[in-house]
VOBA-1610 file (N, C-alpha, C; in pm, whole numbers, padded with zeros to 5 digits, always signed):
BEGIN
Unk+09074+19244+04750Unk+09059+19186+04884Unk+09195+19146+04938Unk+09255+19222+05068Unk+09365+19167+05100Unk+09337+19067+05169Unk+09473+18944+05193Unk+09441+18833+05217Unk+09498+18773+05350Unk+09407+18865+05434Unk+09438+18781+05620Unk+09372+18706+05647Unk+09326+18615+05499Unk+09275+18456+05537Unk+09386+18433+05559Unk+09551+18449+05541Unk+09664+18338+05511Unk+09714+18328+05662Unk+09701+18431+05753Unk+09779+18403+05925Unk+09685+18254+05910Unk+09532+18250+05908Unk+09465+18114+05974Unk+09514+18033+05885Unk+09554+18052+05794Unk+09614+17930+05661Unk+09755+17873+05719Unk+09816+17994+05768Unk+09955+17932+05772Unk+09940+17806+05925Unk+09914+17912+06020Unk+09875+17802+06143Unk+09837+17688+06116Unk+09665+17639+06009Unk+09684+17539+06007Unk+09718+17476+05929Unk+09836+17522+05850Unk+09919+17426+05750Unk+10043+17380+05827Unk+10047+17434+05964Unk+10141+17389+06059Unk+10077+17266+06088Unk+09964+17227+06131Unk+09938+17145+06150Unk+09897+16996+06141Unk+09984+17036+05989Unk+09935+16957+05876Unk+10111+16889+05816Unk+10174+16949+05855Unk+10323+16892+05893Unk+10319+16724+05890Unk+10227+16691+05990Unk+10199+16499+06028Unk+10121+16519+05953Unk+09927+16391+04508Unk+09814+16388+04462Unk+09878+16422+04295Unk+10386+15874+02118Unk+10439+15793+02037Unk+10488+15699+02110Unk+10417+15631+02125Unk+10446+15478+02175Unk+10551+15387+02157Unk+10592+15323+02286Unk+10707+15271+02251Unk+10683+15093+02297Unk+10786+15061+02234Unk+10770+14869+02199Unk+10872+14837+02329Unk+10771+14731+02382Unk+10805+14691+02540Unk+10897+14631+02506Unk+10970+14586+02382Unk+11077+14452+02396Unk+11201+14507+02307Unk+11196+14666+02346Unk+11257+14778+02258Unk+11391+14746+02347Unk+11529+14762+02328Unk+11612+14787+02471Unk+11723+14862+02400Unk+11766+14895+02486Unk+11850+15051+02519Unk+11986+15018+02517Unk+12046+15014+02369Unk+12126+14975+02323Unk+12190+14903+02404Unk+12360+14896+02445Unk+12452+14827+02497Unk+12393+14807+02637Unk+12352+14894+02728Unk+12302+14893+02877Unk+12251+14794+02958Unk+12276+14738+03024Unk+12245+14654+03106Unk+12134+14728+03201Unk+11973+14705+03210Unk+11939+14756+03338Unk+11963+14711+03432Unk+12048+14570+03440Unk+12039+14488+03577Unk+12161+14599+03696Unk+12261+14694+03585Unk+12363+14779+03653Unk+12332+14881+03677Unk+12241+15005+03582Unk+12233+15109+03574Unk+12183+15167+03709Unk+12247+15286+03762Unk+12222+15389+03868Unk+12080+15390+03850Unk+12021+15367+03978Unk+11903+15402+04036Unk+11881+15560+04082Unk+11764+15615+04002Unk+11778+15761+04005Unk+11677+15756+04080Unk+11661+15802+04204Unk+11503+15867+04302Unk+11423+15982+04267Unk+11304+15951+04251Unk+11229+16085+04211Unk+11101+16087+04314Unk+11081+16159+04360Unk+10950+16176+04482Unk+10843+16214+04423Unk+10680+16199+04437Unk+10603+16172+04394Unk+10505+16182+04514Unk+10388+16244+04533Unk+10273+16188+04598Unk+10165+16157+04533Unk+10055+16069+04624Unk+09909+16023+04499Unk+09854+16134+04442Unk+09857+16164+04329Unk+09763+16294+04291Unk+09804+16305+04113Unk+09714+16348+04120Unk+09650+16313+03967Unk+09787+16393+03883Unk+09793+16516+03928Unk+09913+16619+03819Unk+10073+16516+03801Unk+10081+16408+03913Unk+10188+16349+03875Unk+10214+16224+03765Unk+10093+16242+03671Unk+10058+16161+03604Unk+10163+16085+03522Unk+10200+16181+03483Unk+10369+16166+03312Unk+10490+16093+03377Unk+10486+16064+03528Unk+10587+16026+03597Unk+10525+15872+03554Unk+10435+15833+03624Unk+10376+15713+03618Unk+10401+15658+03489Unk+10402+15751+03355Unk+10366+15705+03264Unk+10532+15661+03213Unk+10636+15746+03268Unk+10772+15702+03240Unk+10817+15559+03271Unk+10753+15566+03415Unk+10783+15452+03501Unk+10717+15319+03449Unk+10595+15314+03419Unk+10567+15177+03342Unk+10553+15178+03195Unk+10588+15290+03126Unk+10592+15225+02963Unk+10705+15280+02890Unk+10750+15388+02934Unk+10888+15422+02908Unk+11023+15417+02956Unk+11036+15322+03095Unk+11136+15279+03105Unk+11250+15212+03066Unk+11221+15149+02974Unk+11317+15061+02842Unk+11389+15171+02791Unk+11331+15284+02722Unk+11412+15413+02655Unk+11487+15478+02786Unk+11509+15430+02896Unk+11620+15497+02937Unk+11766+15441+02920Unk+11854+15508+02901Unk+11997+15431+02893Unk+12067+15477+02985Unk+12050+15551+03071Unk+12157+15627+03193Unk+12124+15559+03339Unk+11977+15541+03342Unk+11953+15513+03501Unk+11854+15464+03481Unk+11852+15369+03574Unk+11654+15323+03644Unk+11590+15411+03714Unk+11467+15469+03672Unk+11412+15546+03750Unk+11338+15466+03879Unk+11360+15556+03980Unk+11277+15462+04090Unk+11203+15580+04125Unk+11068+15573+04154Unk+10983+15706+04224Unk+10938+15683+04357Unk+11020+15720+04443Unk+10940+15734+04554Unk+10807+15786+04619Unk+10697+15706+04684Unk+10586+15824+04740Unk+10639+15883+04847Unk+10610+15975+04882Unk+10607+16044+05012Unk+10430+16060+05080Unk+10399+16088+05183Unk+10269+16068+05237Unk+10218+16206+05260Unk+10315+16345+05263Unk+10265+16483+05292Unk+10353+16514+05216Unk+10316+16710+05224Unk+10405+16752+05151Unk+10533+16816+05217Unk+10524+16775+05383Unk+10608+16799+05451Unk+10718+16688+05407Unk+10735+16549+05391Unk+10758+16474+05397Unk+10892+16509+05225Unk+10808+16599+05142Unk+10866+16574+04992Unk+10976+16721+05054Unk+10955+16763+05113Unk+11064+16917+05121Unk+11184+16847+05239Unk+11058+16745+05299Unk+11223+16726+05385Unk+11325+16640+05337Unk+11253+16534+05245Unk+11354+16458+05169Unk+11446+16464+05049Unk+11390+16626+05013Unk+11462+16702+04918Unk+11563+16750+04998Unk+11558+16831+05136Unk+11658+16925+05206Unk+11725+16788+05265Unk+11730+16696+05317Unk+11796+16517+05317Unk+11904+16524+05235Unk+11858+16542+05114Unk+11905+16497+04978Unk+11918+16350+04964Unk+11818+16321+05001Unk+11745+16191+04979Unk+11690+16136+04835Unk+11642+16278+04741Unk+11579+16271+04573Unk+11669+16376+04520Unk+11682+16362+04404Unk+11783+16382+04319Unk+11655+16511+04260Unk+11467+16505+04264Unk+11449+16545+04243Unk+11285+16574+04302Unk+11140+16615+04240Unk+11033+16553+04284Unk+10904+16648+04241Unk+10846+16577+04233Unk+10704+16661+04147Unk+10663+16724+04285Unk+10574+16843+04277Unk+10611+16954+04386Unk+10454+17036+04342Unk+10448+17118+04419Unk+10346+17237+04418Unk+10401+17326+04368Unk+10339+17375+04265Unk+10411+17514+04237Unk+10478+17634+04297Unk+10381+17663+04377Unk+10446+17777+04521Unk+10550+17721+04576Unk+10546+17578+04634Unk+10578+17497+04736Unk+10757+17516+04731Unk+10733+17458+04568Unk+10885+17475+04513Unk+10931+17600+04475Unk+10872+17734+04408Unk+10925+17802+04424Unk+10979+17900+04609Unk+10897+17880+04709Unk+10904+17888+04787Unk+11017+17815+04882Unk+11046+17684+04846Unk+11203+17619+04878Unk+11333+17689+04838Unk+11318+17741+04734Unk+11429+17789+04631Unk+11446+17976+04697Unk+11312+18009+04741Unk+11309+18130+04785Unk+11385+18151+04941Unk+11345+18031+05021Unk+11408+18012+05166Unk+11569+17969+05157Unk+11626+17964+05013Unk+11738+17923+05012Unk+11827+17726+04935Unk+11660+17699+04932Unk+11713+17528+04866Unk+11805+17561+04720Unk+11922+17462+04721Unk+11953+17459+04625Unk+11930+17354+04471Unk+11770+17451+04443Unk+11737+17384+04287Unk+11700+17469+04204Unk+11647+17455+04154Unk+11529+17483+04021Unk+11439+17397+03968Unk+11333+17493+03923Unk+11218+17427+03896Unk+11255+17374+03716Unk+11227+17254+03645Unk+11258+17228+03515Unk+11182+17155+03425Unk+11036+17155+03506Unk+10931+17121+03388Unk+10803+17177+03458Unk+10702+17204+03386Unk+10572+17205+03443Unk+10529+17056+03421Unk+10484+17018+03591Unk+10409+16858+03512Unk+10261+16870+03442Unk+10192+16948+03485Unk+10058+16971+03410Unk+10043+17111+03445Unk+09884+17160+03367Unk+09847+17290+03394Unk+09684+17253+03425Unk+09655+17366+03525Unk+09482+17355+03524Unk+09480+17238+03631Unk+09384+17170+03592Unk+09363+17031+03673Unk+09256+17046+03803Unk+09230+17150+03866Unk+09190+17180+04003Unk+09045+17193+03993Unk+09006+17213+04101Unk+08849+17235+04139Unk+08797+17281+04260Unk+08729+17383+04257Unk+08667+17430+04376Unk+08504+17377+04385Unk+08517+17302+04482Unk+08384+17222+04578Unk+08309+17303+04649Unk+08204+17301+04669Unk+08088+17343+04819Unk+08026+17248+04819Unk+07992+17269+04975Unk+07870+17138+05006Unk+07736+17200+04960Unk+07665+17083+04908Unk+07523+17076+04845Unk+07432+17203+04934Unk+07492+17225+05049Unk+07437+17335+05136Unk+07449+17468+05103Unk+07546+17504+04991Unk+07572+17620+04965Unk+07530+17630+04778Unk+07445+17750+04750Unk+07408+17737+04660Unk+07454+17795+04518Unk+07580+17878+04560Unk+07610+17948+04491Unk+07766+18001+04551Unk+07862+18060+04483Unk+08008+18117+04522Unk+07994+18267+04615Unk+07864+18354+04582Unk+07764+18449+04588Unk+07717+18459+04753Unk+07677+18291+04776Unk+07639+18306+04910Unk+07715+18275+05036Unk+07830+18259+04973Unk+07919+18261+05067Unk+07983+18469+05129Unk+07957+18537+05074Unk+07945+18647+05132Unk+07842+18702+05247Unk+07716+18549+05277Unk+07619+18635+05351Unk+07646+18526+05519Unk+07751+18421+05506Unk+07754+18280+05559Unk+07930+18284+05626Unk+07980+18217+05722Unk+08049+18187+05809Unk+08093+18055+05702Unk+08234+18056+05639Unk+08251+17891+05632Unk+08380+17864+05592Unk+08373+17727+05658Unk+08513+17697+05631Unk+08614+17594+05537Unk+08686+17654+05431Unk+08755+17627+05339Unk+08909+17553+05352Unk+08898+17428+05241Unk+09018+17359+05300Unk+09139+17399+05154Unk+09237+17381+05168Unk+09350+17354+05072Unk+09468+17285+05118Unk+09490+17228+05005Unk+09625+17131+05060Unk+09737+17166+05154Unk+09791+17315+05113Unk+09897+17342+05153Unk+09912+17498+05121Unk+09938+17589+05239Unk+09962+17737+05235Unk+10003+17761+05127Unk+10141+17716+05072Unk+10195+17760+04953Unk+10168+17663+04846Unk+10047+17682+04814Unk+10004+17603+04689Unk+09943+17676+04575Unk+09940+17605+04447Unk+09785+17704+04360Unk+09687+17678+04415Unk+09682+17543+04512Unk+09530+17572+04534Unk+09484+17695+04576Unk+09552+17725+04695Unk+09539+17855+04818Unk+09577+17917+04734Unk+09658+17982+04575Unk+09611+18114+04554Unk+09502+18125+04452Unk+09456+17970+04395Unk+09329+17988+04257Unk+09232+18019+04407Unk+09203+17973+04555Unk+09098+18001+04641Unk+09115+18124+04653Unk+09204+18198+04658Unk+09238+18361+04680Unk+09224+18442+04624Unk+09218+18436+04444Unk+09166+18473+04348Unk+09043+18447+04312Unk+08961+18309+04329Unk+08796+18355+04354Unk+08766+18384+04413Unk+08785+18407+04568Unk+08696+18487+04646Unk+08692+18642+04685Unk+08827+18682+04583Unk+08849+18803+04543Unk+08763+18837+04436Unk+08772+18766+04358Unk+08706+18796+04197Unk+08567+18785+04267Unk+08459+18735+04361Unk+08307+18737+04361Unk+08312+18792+04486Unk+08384+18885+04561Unk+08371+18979+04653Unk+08333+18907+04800Unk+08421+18829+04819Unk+08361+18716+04948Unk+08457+18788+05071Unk+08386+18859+05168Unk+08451+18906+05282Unk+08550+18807+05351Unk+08662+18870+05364Unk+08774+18825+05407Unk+08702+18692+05555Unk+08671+18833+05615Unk+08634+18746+05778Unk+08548+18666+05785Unk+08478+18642+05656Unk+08391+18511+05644Unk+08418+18404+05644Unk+08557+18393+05598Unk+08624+18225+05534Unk+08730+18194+05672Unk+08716+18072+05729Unk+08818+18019+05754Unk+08944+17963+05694Unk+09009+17911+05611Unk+09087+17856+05535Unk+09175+17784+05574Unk+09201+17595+05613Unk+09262+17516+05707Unk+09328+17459+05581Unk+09429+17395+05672Unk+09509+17288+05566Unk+09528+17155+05609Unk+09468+17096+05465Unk+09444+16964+05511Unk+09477+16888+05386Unk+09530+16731+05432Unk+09564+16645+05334Unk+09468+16642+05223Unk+09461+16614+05067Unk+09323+16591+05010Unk+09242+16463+05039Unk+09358+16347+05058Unk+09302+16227+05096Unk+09187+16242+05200Unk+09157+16315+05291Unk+09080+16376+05367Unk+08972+16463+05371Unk+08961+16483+05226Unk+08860+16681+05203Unk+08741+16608+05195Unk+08754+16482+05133Unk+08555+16457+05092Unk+08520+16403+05234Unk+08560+16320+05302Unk+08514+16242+05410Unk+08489+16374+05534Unk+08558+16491+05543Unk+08532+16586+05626Unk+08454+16684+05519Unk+08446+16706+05400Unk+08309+16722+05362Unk+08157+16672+05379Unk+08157+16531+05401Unk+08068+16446+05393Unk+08023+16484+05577Unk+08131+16470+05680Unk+08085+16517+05825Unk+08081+16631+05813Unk+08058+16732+05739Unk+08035+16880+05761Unk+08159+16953+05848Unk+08252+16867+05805Unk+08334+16986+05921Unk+08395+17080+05834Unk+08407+17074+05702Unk+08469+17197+05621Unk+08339+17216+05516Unk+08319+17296+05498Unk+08227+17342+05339Unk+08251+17337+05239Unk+08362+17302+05175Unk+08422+17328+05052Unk+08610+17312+05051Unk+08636+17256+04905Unk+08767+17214+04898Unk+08810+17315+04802Unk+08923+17334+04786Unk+08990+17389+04626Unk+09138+17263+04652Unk+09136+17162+04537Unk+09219+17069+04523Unk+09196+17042+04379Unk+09300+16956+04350Unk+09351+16858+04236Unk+09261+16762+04211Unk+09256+16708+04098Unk+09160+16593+04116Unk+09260+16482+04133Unk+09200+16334+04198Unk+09041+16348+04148Unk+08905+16365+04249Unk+09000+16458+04402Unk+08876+16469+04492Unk+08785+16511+04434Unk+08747+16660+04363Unk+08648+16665+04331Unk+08529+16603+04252Unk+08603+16536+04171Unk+08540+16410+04109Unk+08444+16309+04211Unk+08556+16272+04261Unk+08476+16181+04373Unk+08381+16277+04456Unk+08378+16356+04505Unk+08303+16463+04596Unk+08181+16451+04514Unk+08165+16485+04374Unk+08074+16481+04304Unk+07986+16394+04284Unk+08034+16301+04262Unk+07990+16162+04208Unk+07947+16050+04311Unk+07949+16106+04419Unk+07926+16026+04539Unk+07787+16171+04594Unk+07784+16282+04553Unk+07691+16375+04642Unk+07695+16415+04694Unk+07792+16446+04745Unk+07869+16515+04855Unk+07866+16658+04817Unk+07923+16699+04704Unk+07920+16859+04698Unk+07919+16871+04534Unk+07938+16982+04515Unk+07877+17008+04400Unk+08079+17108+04321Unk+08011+17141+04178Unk+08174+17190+04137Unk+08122+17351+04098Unk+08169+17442+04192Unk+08195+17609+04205Unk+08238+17621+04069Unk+08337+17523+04054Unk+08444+17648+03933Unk+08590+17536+03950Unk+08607+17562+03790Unk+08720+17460+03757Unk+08849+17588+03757Unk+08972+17530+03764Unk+09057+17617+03798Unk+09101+17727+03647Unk+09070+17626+03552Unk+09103+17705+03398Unk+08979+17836+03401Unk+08882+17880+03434Unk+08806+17938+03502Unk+08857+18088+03596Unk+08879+18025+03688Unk+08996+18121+03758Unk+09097+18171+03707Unk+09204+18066+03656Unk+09337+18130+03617Unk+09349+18040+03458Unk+09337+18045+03390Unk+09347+17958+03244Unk+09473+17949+03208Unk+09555+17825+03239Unk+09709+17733+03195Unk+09761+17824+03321Unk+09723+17825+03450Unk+09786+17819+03544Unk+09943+17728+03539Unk+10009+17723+03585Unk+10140+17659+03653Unk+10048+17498+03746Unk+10045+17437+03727Unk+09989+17292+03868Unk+10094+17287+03917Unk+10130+17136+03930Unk+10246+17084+03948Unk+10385+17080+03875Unk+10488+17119+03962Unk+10625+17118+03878Unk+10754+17052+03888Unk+10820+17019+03842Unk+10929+16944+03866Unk+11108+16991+03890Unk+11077+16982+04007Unk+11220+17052+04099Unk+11323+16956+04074Unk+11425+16991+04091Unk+11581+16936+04087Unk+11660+16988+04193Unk+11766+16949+04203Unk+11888+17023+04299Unk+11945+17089+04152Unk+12035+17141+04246Unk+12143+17248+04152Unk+12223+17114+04155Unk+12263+17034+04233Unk+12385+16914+04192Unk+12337+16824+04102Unk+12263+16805+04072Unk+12178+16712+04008Unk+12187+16756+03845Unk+12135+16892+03796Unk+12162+16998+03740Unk+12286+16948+03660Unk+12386+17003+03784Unk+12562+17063+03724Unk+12609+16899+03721Unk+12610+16831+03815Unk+12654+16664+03759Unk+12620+16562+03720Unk+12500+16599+03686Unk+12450+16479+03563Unk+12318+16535+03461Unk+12366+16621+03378Unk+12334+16688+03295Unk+12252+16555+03202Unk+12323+16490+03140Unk+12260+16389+03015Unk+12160+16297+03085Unk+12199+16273+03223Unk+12097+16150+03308Unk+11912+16278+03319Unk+11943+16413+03324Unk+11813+16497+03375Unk+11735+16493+03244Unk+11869+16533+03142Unk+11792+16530+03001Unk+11706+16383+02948Unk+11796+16331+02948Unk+11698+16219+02891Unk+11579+16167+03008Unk+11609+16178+03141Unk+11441+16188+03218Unk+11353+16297+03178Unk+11332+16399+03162Unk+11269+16507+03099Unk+11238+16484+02938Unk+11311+16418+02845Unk+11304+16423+02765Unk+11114+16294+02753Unk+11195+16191+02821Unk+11015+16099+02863Unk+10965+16183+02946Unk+10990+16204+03029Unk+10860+16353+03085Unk+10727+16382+03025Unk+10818+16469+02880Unk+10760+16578+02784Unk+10721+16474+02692Unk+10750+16336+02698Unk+10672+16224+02633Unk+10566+16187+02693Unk+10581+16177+02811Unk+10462+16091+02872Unk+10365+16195+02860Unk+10371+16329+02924Unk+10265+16391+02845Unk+10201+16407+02749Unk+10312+16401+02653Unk+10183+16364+02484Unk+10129+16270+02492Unk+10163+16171+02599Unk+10162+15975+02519Unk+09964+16004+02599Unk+09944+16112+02775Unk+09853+16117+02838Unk+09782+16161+02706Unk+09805+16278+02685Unk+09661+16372+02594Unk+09637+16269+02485Unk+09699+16169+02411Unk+09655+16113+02322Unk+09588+15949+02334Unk+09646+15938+02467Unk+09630+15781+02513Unk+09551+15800+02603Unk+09426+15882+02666Unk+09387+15900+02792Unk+09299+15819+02870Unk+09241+15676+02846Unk+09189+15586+02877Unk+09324+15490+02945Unk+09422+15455+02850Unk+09553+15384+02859Unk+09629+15474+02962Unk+09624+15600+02964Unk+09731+15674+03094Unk+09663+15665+03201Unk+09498+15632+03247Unk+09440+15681+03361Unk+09467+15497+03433Unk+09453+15402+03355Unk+09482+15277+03358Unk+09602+15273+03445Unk+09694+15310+03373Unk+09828+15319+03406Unk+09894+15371+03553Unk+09762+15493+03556Unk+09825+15576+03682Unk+09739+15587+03798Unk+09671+15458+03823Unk+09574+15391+03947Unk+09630+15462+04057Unk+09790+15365+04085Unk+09839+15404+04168Unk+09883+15526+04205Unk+09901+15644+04110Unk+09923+15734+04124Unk+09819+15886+04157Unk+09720+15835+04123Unk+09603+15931+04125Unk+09520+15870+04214Unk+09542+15755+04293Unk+09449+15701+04373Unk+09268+15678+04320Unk+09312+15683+04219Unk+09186+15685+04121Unk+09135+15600+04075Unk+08992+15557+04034Unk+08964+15384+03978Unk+08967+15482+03794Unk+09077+15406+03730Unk+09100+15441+03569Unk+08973+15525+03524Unk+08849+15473+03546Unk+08685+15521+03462Unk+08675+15670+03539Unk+08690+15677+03647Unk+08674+15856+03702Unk+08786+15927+03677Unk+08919+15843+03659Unk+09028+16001+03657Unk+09036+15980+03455Unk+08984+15917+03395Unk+08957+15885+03265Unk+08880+16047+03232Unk+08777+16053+03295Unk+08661+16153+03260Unk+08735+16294+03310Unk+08824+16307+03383Unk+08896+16411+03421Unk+08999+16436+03284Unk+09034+16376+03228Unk+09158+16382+03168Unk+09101+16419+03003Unk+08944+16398+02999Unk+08901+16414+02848Unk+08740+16515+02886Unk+08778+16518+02962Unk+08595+16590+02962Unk+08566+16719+03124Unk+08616+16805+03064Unk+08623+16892+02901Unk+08777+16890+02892Unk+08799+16920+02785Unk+08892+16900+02674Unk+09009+16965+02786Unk+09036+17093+02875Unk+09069+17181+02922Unk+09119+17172+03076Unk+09041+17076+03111Unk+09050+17035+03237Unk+09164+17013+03293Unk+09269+16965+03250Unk+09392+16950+03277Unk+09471+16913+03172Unk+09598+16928+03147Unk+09682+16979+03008Unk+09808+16943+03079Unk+09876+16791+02955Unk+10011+16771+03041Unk+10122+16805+02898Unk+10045+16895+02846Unk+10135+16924+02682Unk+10237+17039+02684Unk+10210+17147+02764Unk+10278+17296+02746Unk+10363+17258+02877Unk+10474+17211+02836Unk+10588+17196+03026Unk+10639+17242+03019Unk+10669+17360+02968Unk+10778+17464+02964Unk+10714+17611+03004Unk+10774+17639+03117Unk+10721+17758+03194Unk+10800+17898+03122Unk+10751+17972+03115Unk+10827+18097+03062Unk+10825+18204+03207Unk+10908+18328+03152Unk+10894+18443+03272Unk+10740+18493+03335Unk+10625+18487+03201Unk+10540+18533+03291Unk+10456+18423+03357Unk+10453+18236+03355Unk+10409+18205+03468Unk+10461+18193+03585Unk+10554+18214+03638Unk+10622+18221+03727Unk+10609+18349+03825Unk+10609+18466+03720Unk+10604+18619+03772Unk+10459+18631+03821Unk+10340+18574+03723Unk+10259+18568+03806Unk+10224+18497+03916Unk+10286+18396+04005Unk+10252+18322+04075Unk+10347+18380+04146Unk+10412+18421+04171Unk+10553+18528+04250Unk+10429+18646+04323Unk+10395+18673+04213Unk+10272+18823+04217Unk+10171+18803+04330Unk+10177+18669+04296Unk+10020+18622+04385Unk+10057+18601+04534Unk+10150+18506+04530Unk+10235+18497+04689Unk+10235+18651+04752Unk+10297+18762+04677Unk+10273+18909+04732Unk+10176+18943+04786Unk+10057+18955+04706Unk+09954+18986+04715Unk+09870+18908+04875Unk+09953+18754+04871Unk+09908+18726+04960Unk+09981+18722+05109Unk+10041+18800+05102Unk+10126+18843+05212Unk+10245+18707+05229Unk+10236+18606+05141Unk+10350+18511+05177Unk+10498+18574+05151Unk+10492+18648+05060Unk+10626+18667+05067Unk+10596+18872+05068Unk+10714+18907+05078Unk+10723+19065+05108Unk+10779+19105+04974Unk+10800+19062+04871Unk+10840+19138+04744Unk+10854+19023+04629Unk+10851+19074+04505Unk+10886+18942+04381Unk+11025+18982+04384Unk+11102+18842+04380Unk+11249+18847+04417Unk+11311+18915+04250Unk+11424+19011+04207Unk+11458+19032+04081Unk+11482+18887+03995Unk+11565+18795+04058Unk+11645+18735+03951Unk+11494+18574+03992Unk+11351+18606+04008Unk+11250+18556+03977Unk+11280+18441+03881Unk+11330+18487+03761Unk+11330+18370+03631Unk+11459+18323+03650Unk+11544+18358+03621Unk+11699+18323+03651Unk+11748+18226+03782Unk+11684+18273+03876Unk+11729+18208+03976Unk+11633+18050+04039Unk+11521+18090+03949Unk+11393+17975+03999Unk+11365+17896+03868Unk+11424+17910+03757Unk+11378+17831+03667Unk+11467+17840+03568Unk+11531+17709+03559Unk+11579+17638+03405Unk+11512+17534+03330Unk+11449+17655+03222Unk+11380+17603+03158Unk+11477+17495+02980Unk+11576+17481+03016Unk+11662+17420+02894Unk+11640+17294+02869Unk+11637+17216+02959Unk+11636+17066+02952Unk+11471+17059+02879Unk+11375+17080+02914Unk+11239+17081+02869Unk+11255+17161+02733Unk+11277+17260+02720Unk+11315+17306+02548Unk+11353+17225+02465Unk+11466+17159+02519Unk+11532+17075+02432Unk+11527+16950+02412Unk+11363+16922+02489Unk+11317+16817+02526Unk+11180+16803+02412Unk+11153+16926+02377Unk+11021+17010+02268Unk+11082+16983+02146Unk+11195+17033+02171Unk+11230+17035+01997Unk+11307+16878+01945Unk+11383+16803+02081Unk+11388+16677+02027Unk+11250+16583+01939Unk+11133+16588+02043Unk+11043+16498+02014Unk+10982+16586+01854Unk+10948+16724+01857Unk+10936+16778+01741Unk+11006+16734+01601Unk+11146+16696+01607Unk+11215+16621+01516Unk+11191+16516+01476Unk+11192+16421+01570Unk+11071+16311+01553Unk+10964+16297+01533Unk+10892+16371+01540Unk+10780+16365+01453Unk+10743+16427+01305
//
């Protein structure tokens, strides 16, 4: 199915312009935090930015280079413009989103996966099946043109044969998908949790298909840098990445204690993004952060396919992803244990 849902996607994503434990009394050798450089990292509410949260309130003591400070931003217009600012040194991102910055010319790279999976495709209680949306008019939301959401939605309705000219496909904040679910003005979401959660659990709509389903250890969310950031402060990226690729283990093993933790970050009450994070086992995965050539190539593939971009660029891996700092972020904590 070629995909001239994306002209109505892009329009209204225009419009959319305006988601091993450490001892608290541990400290970081000689360092003063009252001096250390304040490092900015951008962030919006949503569940995949979880491992950030988890740096920020329990692993902050193990830093010795900088205070992390995380900024929210309120869209995802808001995180590209304060990257092209150079306002953040860095910022948890959409997968497309960021490789798509880097493709228009930003100078970064992508240098961790923050999670994999995580997503969910919704219909309203009105629709009974993925099936009957081939015989029905309806209209489909996703966060953002260049997202996984919009290509895991592009790949199911390819994979169950859903006529192109059936689907509308708008872009809209998620903070927004259940409450314009609930007024019927869209039919169905493909987002992050924990909308769908809530969508569910309130009656609103029902769950199509989890994203491991669609695409299994998809790419979610990822973590962009500048190239200056990169080349002049090499030991300050490493040792943030290095808790990164911690806070993710500290989630999969602590997952009652991380959902606690990351209220603010997932906009979530702890007991619902709790049940996301353990049930099923699969649902979302903040353990594998190291992207290789073929997730990338496939999500390059998919942008093609969906007319966002006109070719997979050659230097694809080379030029969009340093994956070193996170390697060496695997095999540190591996030593330690």
């Amino acid at each position: 199915m070629k995909s001239s849902f994306f002209p109505t996607l892009m329009a209204a994503a225009l419009l959319v312009l305006a988601a091993c434990d450490s001892n608290p009394n541990e400290m970081v050798g000689e360092s003063n935090p009252a001096v250390r450089e304040m490092l900015k990292i951008g962030r919006l509410i949503c569940g995949g930015h979880l491992p950030l949260a988890i740096v920020e309130k329990k692993f902050q003591n193990n830093i010795k280079s900088f205070r992390l400070q995380t900024v929210q931003n309120h869209d995802w217009n808001d995180v590209v413009a304060a990257m092209n600012n150079s306002e953040l040194a860095g910022t948890f991102i959409l997968s497309p989103l960021a490789m798509n910055l880097i493709h228009e010319g930003f100078p970064g790279k992508i240098v961790l996966v923050a999670d994999r999976n995580g997503n969910g495709f919704i219909l309203s209680k009105d629709i009974p099946s993925i099936e009957a949306l081939k015989a029905r008019k309806t209209i489909l939301a996703v966060p953002h043109v260049y997202s996984q959401h919009s290509v895991l939605l592009h790949m199911i309705l390819q994979q169950h044969g859903v006529p192109e000219e059936n689907v509308t496909i708008v872009g809209m904040p998620p903070r927004s998908m259940v409450n314009s679910l609930r007024n019927g003005e869209i039919d169905g979401f493909m987002v992050g949790e924990p909308e769908g959660n809530k969508s569910v659990s309130l009656g609103i709509g029902w769950l199509a298909a989890m994203s491991p389903q669609i695409w299994r250890d998809h790419m979610d969310h990822v973590f962009l840098v500048t190239d200056q950031f990169i080349k002049e402060k090499p030991a300050q990226l490493q040792e943030l990445i290095n808790q990164l690729v911690r806070g993710g283990k500290f989630i999969e093993n602590y997952p009652s204690e991380a959902a606690i933790m990351g209220e603010d970050y997932t906009g979530s009450a702890a007991e619902i993004f709790e049940e996301v994070l353990i049930n099923p086992d699969h649902w979302i995965s903040f353990t594998n952060m190291v992207a290789d050539e073929q997730d990338i190539q496939d999500m390059a593939t998919q942008l093609v396919e969906m007319k966002l971009w006109e070719r997979v660029p050659e230097n694809i891996t080379s030029g969009y992803l340093d994956m070193s700092f996170a390697e060496n972020a695997e095999n540190f904590l591996r030593r330690k244990d």
